[in-house]
Backbone bond lengths (Angstrom), bond angles and torsions (degrees), N, CA, C in turn:
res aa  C-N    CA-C-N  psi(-1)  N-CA   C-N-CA  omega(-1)  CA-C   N-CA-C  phi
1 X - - - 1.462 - - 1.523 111.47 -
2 X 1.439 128.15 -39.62 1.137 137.38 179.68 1.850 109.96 -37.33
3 X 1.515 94.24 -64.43 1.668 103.02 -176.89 1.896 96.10 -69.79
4 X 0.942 145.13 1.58 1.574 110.97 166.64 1.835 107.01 -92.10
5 X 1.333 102.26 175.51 1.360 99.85 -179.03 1.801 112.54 -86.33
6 X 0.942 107.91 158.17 1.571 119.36 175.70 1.249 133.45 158.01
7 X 1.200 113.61 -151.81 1.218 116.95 -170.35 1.693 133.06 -134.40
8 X 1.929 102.76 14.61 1.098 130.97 -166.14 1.724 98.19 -96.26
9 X 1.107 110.68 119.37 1.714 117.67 145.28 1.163 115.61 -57.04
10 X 1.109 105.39 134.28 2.034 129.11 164.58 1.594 90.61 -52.37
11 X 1.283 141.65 -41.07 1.429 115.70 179.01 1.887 109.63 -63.75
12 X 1.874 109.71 -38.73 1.676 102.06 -166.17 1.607 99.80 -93.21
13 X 0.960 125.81 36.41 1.562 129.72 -166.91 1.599 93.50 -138.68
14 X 1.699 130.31 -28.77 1.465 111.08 164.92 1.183 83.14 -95.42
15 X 1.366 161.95 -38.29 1.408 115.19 -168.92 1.362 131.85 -77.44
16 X 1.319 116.15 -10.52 1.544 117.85 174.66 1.475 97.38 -78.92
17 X 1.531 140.63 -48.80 1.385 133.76 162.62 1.514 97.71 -27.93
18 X 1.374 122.20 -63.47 1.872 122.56 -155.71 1.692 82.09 -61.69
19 X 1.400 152.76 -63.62 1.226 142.14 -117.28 1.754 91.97 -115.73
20 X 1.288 119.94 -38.55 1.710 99.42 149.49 1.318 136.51 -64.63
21 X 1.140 123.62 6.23 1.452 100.06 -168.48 2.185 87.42 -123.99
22 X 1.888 100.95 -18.73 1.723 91.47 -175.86 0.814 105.75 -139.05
23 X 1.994 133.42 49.02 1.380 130.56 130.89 1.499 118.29 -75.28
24 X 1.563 86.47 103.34 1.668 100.95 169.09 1.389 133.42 -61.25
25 X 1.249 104.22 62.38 1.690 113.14 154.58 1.892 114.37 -149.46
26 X 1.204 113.76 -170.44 1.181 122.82 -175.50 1.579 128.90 -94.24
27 X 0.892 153.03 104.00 1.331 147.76 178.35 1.492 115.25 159.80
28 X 1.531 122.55 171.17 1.358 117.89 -145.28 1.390 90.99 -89.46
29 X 1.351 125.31 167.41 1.450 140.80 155.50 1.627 127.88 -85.52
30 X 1.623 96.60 91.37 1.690 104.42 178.90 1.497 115.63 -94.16
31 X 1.050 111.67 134.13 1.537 136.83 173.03 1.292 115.06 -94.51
32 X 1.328 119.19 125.33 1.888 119.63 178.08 1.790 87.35 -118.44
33 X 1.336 89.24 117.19 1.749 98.79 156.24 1.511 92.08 104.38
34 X 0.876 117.59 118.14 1.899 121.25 172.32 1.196 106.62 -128.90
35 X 1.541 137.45 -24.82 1.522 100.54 178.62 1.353 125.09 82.13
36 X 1.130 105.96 -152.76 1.795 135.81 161.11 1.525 105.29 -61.93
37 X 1.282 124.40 -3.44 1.705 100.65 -148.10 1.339 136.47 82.84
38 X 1.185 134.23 -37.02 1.638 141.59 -169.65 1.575 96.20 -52.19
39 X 0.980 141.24 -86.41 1.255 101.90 -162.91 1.597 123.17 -71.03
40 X 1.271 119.79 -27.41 1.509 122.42 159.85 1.380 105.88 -33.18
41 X 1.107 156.52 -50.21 1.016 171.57 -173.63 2.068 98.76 -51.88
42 X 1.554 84.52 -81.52 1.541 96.68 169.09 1.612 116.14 -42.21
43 X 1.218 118.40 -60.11 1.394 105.62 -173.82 1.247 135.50 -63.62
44 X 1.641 104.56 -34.61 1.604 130.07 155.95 1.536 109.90 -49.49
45 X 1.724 127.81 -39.59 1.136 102.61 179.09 1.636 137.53 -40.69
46 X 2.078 84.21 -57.21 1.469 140.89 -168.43 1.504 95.69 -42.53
47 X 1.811 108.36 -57.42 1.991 123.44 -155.89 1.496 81.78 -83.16
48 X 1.463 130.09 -19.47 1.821 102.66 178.46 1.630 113.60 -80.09
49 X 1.439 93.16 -59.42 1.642 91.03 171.84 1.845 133.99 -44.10
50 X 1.373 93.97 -27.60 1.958 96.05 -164.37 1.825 81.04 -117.09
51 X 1.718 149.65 17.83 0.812 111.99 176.69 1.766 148.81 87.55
52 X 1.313 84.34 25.69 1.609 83.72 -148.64 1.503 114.75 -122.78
53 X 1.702 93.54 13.73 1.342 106.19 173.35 1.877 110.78 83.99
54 X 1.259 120.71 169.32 1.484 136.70 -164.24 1.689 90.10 -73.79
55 X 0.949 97.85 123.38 1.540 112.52 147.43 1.422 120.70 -58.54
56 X 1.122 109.18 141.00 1.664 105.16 -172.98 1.429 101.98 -101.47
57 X 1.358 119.65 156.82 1.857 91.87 176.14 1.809 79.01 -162.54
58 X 1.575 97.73 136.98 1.734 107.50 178.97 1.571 103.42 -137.22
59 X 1.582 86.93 142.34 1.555 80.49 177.92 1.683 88.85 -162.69
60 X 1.326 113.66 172.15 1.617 97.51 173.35 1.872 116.86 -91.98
61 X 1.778 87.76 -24.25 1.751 110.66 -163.61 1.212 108.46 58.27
62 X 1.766 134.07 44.57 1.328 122.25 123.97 1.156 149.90 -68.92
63 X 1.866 118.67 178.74 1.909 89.02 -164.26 1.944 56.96 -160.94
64 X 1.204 88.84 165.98 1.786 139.18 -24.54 1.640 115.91 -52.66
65 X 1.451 113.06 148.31 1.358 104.94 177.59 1.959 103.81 -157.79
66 X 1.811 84.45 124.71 1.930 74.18 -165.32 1.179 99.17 -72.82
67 X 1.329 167.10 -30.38 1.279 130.76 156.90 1.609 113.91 -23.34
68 X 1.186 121.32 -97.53 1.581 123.66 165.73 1.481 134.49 -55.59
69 X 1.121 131.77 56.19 1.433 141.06 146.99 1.440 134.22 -4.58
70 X 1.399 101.65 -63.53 1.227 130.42 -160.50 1.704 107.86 -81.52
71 X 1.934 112.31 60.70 1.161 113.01 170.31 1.094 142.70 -118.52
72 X 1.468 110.44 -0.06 1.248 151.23 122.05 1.654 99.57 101.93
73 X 1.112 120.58 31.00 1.885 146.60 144.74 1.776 86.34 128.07
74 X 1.199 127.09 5.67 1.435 125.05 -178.61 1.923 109.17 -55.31
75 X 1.215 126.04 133.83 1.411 119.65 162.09 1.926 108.32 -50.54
76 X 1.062 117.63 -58.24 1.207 107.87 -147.88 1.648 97.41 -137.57
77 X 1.602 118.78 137.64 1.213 128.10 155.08 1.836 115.90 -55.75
78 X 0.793 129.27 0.76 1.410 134.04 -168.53 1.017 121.83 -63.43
79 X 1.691 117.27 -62.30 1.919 102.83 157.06 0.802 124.83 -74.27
80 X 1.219 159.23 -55.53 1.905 145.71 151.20 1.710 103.09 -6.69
81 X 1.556 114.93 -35.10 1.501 85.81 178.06 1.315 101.61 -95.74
82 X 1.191 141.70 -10.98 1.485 138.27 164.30 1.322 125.06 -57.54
83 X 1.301 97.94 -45.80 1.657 118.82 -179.54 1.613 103.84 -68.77
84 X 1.338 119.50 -41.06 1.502 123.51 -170.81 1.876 103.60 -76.82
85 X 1.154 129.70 -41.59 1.405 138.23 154.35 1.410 113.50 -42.21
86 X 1.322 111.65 -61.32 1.944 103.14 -170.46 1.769 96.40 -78.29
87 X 1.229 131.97 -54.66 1.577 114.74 -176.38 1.589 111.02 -41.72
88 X 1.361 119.13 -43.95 1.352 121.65 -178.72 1.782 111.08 -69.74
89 X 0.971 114.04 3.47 1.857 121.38 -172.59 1.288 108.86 60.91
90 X 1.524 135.21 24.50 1.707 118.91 177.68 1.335 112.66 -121.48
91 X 1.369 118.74 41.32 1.304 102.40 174.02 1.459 121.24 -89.33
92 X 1.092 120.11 -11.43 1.545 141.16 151.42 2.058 108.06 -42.92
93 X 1.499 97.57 -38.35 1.721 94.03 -172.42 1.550 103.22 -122.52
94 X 1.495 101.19 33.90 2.213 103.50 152.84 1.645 98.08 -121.32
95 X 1.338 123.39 137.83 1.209 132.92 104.54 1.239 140.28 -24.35
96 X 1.033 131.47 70.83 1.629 133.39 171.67 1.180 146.04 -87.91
97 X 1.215 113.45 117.35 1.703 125.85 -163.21 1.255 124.41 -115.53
98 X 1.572 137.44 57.30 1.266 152.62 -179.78 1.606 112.02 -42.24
99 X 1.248 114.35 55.48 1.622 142.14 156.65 1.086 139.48 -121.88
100 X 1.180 102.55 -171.55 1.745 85.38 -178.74 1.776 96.59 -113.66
101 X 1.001 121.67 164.69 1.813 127.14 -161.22 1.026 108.18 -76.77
102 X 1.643 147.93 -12.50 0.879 147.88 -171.49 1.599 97.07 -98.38
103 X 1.131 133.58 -29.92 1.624 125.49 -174.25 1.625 94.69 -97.04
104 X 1.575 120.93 2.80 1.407 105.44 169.12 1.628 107.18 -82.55
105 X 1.553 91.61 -41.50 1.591 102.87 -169.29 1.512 115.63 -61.29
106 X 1.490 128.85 3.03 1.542 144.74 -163.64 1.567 84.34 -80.19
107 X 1.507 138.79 -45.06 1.314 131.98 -177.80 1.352 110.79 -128.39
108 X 1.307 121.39 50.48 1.414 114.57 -177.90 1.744 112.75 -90.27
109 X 0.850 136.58 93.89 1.604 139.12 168.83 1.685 122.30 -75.60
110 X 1.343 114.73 -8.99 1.650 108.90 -169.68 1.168 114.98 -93.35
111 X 1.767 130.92 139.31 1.295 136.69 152.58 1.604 111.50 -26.02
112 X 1.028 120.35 119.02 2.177 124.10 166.34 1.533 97.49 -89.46
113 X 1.152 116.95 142.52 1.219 146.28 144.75 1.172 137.03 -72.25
114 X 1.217 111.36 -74.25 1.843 125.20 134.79 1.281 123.70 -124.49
115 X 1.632 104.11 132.94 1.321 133.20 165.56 1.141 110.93 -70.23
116 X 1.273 140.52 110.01 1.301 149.22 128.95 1.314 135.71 -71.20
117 X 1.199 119.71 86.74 1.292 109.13 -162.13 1.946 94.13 -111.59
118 X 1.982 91.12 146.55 1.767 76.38 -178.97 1.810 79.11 179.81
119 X 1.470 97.29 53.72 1.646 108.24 168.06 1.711 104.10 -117.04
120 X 1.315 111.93 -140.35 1.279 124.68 164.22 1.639 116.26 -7.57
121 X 1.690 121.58 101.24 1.304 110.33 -168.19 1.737 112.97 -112.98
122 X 2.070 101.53 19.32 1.479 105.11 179.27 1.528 85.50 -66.09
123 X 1.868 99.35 -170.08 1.660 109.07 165.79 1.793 87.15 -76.88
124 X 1.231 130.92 -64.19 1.155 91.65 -141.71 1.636 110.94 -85.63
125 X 1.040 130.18 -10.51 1.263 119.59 161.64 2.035 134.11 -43.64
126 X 1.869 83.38 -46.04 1.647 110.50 149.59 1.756 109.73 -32.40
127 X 1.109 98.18 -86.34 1.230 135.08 -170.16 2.116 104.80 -40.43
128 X 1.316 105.33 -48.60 1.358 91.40 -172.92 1.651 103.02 -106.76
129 X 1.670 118.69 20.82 1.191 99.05 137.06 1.441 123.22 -87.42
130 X 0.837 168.18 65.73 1.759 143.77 -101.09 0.886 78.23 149.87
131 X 1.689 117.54 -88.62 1.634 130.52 -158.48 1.698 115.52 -68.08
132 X 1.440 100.76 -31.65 1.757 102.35 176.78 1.762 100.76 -70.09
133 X 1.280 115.59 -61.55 1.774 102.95 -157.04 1.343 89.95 -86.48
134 X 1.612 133.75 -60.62 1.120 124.82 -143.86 1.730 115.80 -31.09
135 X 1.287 116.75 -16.33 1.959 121.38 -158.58 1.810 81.71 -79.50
136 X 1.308 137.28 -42.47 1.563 141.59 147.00 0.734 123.94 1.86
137 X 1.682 125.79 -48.89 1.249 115.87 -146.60 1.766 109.25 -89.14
138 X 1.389 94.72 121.28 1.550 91.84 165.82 1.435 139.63 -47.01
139 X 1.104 138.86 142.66 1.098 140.38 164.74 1.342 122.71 -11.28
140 X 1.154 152.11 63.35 1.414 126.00 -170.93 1.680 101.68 137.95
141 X 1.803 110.79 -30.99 1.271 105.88 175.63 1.424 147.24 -67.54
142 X 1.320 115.13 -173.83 1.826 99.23 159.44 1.425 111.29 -176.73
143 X 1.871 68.92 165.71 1.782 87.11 -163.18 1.416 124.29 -77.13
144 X 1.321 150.74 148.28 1.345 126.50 175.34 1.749 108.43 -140.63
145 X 0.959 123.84 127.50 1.311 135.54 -149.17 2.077 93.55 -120.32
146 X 1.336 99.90 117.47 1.290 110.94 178.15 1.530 112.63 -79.31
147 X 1.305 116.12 143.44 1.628 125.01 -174.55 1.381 118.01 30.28
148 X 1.748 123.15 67.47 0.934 141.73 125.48 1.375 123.21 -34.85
149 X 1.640 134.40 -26.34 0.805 140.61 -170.64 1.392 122.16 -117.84
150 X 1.132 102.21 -0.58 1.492 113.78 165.46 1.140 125.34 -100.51
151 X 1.405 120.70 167.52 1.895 100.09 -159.46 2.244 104.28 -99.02
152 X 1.276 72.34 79.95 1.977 76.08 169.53 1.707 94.51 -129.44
153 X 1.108 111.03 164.50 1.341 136.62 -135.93 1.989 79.53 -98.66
154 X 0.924 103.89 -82.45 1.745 111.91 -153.25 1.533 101.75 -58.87
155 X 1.420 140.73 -13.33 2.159 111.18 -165.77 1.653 82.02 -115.28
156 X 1.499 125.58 12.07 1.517 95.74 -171.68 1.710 99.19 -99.93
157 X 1.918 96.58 -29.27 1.745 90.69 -170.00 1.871 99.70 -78.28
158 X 1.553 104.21 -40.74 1.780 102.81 169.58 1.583 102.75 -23.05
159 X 1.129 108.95 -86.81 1.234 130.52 -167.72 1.278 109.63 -29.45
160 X 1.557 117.99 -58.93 1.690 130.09 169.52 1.331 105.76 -14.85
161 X 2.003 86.15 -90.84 1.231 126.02 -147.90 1.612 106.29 -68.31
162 X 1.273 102.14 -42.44 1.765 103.67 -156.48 1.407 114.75 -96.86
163 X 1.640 112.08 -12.21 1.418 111.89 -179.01 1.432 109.98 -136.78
164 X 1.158 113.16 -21.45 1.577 110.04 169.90 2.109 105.20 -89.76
165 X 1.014 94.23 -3.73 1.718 88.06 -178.04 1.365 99.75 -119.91
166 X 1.089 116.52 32.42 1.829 120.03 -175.73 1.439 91.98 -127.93
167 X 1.390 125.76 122.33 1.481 136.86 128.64 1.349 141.84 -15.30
168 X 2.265 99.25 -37.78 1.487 101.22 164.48 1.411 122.14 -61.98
169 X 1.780 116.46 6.95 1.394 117.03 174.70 0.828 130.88 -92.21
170 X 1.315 144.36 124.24 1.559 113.57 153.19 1.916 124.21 -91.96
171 X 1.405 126.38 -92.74 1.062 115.76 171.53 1.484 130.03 -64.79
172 X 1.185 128.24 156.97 1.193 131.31 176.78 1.583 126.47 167.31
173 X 1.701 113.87 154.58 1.305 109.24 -141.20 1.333 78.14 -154.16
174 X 1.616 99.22 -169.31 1.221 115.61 -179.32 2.082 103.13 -145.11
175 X 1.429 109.12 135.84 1.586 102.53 -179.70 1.427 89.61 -137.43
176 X 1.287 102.08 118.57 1.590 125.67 -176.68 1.563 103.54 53.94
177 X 1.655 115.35 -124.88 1.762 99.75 -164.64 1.777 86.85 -93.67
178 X 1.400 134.06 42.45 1.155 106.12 -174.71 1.601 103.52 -106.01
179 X 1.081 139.57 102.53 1.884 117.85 -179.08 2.306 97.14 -84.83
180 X 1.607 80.57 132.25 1.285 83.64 155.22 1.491 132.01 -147.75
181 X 1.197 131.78 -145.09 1.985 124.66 -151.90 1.745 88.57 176.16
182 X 1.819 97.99 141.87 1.258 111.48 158.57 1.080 112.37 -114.29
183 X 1.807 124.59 128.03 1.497 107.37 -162.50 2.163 99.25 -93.63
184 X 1.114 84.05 137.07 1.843 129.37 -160.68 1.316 89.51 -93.15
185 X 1.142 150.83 29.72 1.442 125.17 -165.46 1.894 111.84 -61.31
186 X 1.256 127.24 -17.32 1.425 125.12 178.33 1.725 94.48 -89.68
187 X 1.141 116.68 -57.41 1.564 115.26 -163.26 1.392 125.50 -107.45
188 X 1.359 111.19 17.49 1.309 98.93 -173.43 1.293 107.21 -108.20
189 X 1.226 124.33 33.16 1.819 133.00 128.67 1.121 132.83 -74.84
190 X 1.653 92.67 5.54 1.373 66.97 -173.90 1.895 116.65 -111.45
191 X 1.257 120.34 161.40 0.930 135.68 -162.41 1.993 121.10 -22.22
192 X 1.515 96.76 -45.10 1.729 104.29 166.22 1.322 120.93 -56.78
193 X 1.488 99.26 -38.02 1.478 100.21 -170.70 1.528 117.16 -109.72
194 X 1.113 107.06 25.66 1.511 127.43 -179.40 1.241 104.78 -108.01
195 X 1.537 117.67 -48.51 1.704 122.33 -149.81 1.849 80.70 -95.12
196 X 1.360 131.00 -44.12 1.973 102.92 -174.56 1.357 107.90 -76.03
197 X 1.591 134.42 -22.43 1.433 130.90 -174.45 1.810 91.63 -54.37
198 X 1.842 107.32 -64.84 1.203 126.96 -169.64 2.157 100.45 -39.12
199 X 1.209 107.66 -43.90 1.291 105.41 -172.76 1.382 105.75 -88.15
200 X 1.009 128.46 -30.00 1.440 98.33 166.79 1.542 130.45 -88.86
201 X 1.487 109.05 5.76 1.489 118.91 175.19 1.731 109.57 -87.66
202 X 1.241 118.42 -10.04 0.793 129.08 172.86 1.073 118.38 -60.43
203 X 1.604 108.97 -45.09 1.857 130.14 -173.23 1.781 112.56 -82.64
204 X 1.206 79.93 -32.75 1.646 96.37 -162.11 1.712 94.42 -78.45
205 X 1.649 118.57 -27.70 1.306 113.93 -167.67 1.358 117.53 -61.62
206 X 1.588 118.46 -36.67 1.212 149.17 -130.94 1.797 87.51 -94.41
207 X 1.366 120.97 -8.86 1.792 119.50 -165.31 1.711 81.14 -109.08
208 X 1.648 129.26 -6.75 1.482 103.46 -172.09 1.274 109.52 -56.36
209 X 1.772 108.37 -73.80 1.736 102.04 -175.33 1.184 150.14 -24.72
210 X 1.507 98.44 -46.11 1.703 131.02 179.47 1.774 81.22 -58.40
211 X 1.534 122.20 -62.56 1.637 104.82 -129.38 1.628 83.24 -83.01
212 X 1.363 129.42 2.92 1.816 114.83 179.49 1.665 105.64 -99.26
213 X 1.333 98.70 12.28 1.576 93.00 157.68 1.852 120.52 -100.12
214 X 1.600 99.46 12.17 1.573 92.79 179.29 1.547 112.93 75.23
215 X 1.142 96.07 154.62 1.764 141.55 162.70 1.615 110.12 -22.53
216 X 1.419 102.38 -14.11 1.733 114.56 179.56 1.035 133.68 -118.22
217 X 1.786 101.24 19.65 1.467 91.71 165.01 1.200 129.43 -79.57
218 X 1.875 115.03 143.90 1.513 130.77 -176.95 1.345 125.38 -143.02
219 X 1.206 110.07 149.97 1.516 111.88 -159.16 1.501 121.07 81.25
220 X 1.525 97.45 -123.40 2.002 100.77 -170.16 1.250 98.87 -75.44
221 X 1.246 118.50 -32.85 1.633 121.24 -152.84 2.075 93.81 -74.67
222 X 1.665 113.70 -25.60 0.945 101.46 -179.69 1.679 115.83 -77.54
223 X 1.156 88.70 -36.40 1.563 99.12 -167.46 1.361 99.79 -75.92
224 X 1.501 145.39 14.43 1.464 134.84 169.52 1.568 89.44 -114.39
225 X 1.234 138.07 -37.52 1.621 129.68 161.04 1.702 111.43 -45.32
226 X 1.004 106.91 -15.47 1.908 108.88 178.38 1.303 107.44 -98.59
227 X 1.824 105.80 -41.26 1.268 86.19 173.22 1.123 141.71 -83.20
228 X 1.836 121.94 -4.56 0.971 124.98 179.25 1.522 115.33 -96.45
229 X 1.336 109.48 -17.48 1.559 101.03 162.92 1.283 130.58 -69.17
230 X 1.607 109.71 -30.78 1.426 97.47 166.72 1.716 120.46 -75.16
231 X 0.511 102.98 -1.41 2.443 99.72 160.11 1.367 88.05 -88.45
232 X 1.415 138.24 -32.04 1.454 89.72 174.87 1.516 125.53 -63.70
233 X 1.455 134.56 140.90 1.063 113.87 175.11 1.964 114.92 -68.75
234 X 1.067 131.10 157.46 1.560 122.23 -174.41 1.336 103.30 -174.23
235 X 1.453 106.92 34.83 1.807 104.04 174.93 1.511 123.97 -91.11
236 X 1.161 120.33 -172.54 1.243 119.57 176.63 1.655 122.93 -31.36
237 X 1.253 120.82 165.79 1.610 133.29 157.42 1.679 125.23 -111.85
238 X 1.529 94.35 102.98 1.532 91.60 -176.53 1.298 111.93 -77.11
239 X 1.926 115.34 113.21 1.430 106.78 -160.49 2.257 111.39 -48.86
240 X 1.235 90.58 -43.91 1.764 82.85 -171.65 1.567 116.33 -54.43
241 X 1.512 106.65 -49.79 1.649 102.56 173.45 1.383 126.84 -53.38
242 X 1.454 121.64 -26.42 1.785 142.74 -167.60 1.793 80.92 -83.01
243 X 1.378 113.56 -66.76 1.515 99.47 -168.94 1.436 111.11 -57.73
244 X 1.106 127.51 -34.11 1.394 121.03 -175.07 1.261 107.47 -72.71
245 X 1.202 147.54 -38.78 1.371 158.05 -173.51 1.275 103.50 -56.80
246 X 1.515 119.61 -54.85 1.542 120.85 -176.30 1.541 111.31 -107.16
247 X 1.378 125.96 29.96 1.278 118.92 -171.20 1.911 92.49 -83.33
248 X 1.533 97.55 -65.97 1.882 104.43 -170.99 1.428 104.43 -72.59
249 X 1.386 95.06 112.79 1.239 140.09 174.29 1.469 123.55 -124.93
């Protein structure tokens, strides 16, 4: 993952490795938003080695797009993510869907495993990837929402509102800008996993305003977006504790 281009930290690039290869349930691994490839790359490693079938990965690869910037007057991310797939040897183990996620989701029928979502970063673009697959998610799976922690408007209130204040959760955290949730549908009312979602939405709430002012905050307004992200907690994933956390199901 290192050598493709993007926009993933070596901290959110082993934890989607940790959460592909040991969310305990069944169903394929879809990706919204690919980019360059870099984490396509990553997840494709993970589903070749342990088995787990093609990664699905959709995106349209138009530009301009302020999530993705960095295209350097190119129309389209599209070969860079082709090119970044075959140098890495997995283009044999992606699924590829050169759309946008909402005209995938018009016939989507399969159990998810993990949600990756890391397209559309308004709220509501956020928001109706969430609402299209999340009903997907298998038993046992989860969702993981890219740069929660960065100041864009749509994965921090998603994240809030729609998955940390939902019951279909149970555990969930955040490792670097990634926030994520295992969806709980029997237990995640219940009281353990109600009262830390509740506490860390608390922390996490406090970055909405700041992040719906955009890419421009300066001055105080920046320096209270720093300071309130760091109380969020968003450190590493110790693979054994993460598996144990979401194994009983």
């Amino acid at each position: 993952m290192s050598a493709a281009p993007g926009f993933l930290t070596e901290r959110e690039a082993r934890f989607l490795a940790l959460a592909a290869a040991c969310v305990p349930a069944q169903g394929v691994i879809l990706e919204i938003g690919s980019f360059k490839g870099k984490s396509t790359v990553g997840l494709a490693s993970v589903a070749a080695r342990y088995r787990l079938g093609k990664v699905v990965a959709v995106d349209p690869h138009t530009a301009p797009s302020s999530t993705d910037p960095g295209l350097g007057g190119q129309a389209s991310s599209f070969d860079d993510f082709r090119h970044t797939l075959t140098r890495a040897g997995l283009t044999d183990h992606v699924e590829v869907h050169r759309k946008f996620s909402h005209e995938l989701a018009t016939r989507w029928d399969r159990p998810i495993r993990l949600l990756w979502i890391d397209g559309d970063h308004t709220y509501p673009g956020a928001k109706q990837d969430l609402d299209l697959f999340a009903p997907h998610l298998a038993p046992g799976g989860v969702v993981a929402l890219h740069d929660v922690l960065h100041n864009f408007a749509g994965p921090i209130r998603v994240f809030v509102e729609d998955v940390l204040g939902s019951d279909r959760y149970g555990p969930a955290g955040c490792c670097g800008s990634i926030g994520w949730a295992q969806h709980r549908p029997v237990d995640g009312a219940s009281a353990r996993f109600r009262e830390a979602r509740g506490a860390l939405a608390r922390r996490a709430a406090r970055l909405i305003p700041l992040s719906e002012r955009g890419r421009d905050l300066r001055g105080v307004a920046k320096l209270r977006y720093k300071l309130q992200r760091a109380l969020v907690p968003h450190g590493g994933a110790d693979p054994e504790t993460w598996a144990q956390l979401t194994s009983d199901v």
